[in-house]
ZAMARGU-4260 file (C-alpha; in steps of 0.2 Angstrom, whole numbers, plus 5000, padded with zeros to 4 digits):
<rodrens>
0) 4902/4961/4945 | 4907/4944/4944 | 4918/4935/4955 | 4937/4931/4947 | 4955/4926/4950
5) 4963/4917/4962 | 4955/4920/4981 | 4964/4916/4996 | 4956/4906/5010 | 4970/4911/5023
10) 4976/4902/5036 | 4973/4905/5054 | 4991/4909/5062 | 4990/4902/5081 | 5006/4902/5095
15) 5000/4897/5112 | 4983/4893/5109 | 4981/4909/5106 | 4981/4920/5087 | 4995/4927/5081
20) 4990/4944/5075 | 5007/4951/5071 | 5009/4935/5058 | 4992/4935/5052 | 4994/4955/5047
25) 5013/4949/5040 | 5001/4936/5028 | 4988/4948/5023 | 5001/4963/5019 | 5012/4947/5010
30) 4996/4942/4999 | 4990/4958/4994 | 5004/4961/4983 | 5004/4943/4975 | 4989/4947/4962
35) 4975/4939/4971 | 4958/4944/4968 | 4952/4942/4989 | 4954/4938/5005 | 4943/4924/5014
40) 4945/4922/5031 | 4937/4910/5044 | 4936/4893/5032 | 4940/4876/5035 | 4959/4883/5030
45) 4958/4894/5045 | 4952/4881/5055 | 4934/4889/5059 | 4928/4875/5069 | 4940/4878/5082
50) 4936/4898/5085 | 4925/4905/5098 | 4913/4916/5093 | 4924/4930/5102 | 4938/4925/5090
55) 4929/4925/5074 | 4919/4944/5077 | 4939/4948/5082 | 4946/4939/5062 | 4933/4951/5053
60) 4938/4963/5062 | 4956/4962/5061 | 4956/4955/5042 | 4946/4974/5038 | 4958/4981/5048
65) 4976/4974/5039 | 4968/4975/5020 | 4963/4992/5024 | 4951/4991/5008 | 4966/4985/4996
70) 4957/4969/4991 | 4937/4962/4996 | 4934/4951/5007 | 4923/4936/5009 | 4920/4928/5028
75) 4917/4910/5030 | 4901/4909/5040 | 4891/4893/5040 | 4882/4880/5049 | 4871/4868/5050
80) 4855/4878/5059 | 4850/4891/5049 | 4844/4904/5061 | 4861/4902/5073 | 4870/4906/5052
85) 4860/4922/5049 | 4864/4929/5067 | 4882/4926/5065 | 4881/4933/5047 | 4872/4949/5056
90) 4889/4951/5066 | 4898/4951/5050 | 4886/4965/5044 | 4896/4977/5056 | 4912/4978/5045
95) 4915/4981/5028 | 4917/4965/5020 | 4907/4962/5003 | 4901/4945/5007 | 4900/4927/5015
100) 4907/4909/5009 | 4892/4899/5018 | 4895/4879/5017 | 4881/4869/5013 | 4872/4863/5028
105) 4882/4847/5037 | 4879/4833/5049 | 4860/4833/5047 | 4859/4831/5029 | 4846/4840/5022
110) 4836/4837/5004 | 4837/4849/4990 | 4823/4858/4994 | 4831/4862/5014 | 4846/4866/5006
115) 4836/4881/4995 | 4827/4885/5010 | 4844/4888/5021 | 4851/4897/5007 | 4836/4908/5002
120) 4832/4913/5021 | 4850/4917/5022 | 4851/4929/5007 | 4834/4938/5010 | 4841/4940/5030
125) 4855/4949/5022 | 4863/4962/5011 | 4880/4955/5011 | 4885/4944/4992 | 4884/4926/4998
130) 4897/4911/4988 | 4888/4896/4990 | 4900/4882/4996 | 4899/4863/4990 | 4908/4851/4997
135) 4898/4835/5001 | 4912/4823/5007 | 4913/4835/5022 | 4892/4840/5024 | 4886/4823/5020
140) 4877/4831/5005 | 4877/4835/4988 | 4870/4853/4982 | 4861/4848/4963 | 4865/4858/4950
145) 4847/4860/4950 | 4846/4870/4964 | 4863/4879/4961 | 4852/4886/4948 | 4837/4892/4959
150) 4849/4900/4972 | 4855/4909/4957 | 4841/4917/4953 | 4844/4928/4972 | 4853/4941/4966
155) 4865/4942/4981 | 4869/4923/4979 | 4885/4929/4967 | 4894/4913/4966 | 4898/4894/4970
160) 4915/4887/4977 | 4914/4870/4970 | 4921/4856/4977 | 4910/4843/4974 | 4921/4829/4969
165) 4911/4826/4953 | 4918/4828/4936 | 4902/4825/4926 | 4893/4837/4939 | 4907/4852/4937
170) 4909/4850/4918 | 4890/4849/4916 | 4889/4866/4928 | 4904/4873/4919 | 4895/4870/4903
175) 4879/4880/4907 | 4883/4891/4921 | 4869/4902/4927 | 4868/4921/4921 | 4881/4933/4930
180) 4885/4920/4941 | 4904/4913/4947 | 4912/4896/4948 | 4926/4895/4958 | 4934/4877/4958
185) 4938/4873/4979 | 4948/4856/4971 | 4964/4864/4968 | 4970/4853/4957 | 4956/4854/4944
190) 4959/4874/4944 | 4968/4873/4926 | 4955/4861/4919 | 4941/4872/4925 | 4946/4889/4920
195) 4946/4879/4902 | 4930/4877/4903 | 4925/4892/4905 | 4925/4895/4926 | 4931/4910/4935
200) 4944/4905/4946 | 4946/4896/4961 | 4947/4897/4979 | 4964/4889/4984 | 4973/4885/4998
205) 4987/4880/4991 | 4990/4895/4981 | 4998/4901/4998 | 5011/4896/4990 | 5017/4899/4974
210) 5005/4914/4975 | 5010/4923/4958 | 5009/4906/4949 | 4992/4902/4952 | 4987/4921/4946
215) 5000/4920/4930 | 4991/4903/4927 | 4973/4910/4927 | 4980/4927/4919 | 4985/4918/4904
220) 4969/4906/4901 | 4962/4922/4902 | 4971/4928/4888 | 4968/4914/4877 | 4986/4907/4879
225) 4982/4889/4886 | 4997/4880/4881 | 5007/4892/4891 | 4994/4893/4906 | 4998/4873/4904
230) 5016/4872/4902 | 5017/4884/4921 | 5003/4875/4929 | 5012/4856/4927 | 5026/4864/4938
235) 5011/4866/4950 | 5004/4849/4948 | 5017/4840/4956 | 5017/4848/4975 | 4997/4854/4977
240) 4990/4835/4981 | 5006/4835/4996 | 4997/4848/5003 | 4984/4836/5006 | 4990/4822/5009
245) 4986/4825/5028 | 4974/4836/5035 | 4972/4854/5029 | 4978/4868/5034 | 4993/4857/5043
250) 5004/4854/5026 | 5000/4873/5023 | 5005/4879/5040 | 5023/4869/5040 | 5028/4879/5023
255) 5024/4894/5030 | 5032/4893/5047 | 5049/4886/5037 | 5046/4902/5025 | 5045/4913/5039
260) 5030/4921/5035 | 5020/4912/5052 | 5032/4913/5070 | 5020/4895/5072 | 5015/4878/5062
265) 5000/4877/5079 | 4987/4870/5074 | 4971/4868/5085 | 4965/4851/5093 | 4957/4839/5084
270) 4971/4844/5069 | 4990/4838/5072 | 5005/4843/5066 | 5011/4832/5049 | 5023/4818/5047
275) 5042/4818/5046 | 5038/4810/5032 | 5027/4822/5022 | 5040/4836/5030 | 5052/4826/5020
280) 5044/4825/5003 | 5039/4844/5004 | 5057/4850/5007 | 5060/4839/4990 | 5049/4845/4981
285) 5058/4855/4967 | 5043/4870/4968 | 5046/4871/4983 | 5061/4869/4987 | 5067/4884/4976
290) 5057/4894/4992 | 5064/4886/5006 | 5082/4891/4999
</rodrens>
């Protein structure tokens, strides 16, 4: 089954240094209700790089827990070793989750034909669906559309969350995407333009907010009504690159905290909270500001 809609990356809620269960289950009973397609806990959106190991077996855990099987579920779990990935996604084989988003390899830059072998080592260690995740202005490295297309051949590498920054690359991947395989845009703001052409969905942080937007905007390209898929997404065009415009999740985590659906905008050390001045500019944004009344 291919892999569609609008999925969630959540956040990590924190107060004291600590996570905030009783708001992380208020978000996952929030979201399941909002038409998305998944849940994907422990991205860069929820601030992996910051969790203990103890923390992360504890997010699966408590994400199986609060969905209760209403939606899948997809944990982050990457790296840059690829033996220390396949123990971790081991761990993840206790619960019932149907798969991993596994980032390309980062920091020691491997070539194409490393980045096959990580993948390909990965999915035979394992039963679990596995979303390849490129995203080189964070690894260092591009993954070829070449290879996309050897790692598609493994039958539980199901899909790509794509975010490599290129246009030509996307549009040319999008154009002659591998055989029952999923493309799901990571660039928020190219989310219209890629289900256009064809792709699946996205993964989208921003569609925290705005939830049912997002899903009435794929729903519609779906159903061959594009001018109106248009017409609702230019309302989304205007505040998704604010939620940028510093350091995700932090943008995230303030609109959440001043919608009540977090107790805490915490974010863990090396990230800060935002600006006065981006807080500024998202309380007058219209989109948002029609949720902050």
């Amino acid at each position: 089954m291919q892999l569609t809609g609008v999925w969630l990356p959540i956040i990590t809620p924190f107060q004291d240094d600590k996570i905030d269960y009783k708001s992380y289950k208020r978000l996952i009973d929030y979201y399941v209700g909002k038409g998305i397609s998944g849940i994907i806990p422990l991205g860069t959106t929820g601030e992996i790089p910051t969790l203990s190991d103890y923390e992360f077996e504890e997010m699966i855990a408590k994400t199986e827990e609060y969905v209760e099987g209403r939606l899948p579920i997809y944990a982050g779990v990457g790296g840059n070793c690829t033996t220390k990935v396949i123990n971790k996604v081991k761990l993840a084989e206790k619960y019932k989750i149907e798969g991993i988003l596994s980032v390309c390899p980062y920091y020691n830059r491997p070539n194409q034909e490393g980045i096959h072998a990580h993948f390909k080592s990965i999915a035979e260690a394992s039963p679990l669906n596995i979303i390849v995740y490129n995203i080189p202005y964070r690894t260092g490295t591009n993954i070829e559309n070449e290879t996309i297309h050897r790692l598609a051949e493994y039958k539980n590498i199901v899909g790509l969350k794509d975010s490599c920054g290129d246009i030509k690359q996307t549009m040319s991947l999008l154009l002659n995407t591998p055989k029952d395989f999923s493309i799901l845009t990571g660039e928020d703001i190219l989310f219209y333009l890629t289900l256009t052409l064809g792709g699946h969905g996205g993964i989208l942080a921003s569609s925290h907010l705005n939830t049912e937007t997002f899903v009435d905007v794929y729903e519609k390209v779906k159903n061959n009504d594009t001018e109106a898929a248009l017409q609702i997404w230019k309302q989304l065009y205007e505040f998704i690159p604010l939620l940028f415009k510093e350091p995700n999740p932090a943008p995230i985590k303030y609109c959440l905290s001043k919608l009540g659906l977090i107790e805490s905008s915490e974010l863990r050390l090396p990230l800060t909270q935002i600006s006065a001045e981006l807080q500024e500019k998202l309380d007058r944004t219209e989109v948002l500001g029609k949720l902050f009344v």
